[in-house]
N, C-alpha and C positions, 0 to 999 in steps of 0.2 A: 184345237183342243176344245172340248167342251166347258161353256162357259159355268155347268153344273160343279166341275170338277177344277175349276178354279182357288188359289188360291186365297185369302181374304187382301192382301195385298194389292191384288191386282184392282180389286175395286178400289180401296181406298185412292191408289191412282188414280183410274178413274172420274170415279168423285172429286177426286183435287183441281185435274186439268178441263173435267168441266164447269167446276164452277170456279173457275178461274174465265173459262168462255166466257158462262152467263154472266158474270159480275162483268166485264167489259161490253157485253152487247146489251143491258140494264146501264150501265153509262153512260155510252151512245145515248140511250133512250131519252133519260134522262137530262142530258145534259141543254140541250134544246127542245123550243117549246114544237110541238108536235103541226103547227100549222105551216112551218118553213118548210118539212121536210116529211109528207103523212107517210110516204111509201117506205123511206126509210126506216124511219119509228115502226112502222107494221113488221118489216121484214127481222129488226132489231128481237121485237117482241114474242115473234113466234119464233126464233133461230132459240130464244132463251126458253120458252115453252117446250117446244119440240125436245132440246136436250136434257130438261130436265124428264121430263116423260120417258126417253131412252133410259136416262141411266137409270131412272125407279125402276124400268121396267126389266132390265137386266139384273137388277140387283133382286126383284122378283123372282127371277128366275132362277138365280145362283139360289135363295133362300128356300125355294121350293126341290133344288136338287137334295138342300142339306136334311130338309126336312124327310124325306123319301129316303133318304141316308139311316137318318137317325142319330145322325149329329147334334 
């Protein structure tokens, strides 16, 4: 199904279980100082980047069908 024609729900989902991700891989981060472990911190940091990036950019998308809609 097209993610234009999406429900609002389904993002909300979305948005929940990933920032349920990045809040645990920002913990990780966090949680230790970045000199024991650079690789991990890096991969930590961009896993949290990269997902936030997806879901803006989905939810771009979904917003742009609405708008073409006239929702």
């Amino acid at each position: 199904m097209a993610i234009r024609k999406w429900h609002s729900g389904k993002l909300i989902i979305l948005w929940a279980w990933g920032s349920i991700a990045v809040a645990l891989a920002l913990t990780g981060f966090l949680s230790s100082p970045v000199k024991d472990a650079p690789a991990q911190h890096l991969v930590e940091f961009i896993f949290a980047l990269l997902a936030l990036f997806a879901l803006s950019a989905i939810t771009w998308h979904w917003l742009g069908g609405r708008e073409s809609d006239g929702k």
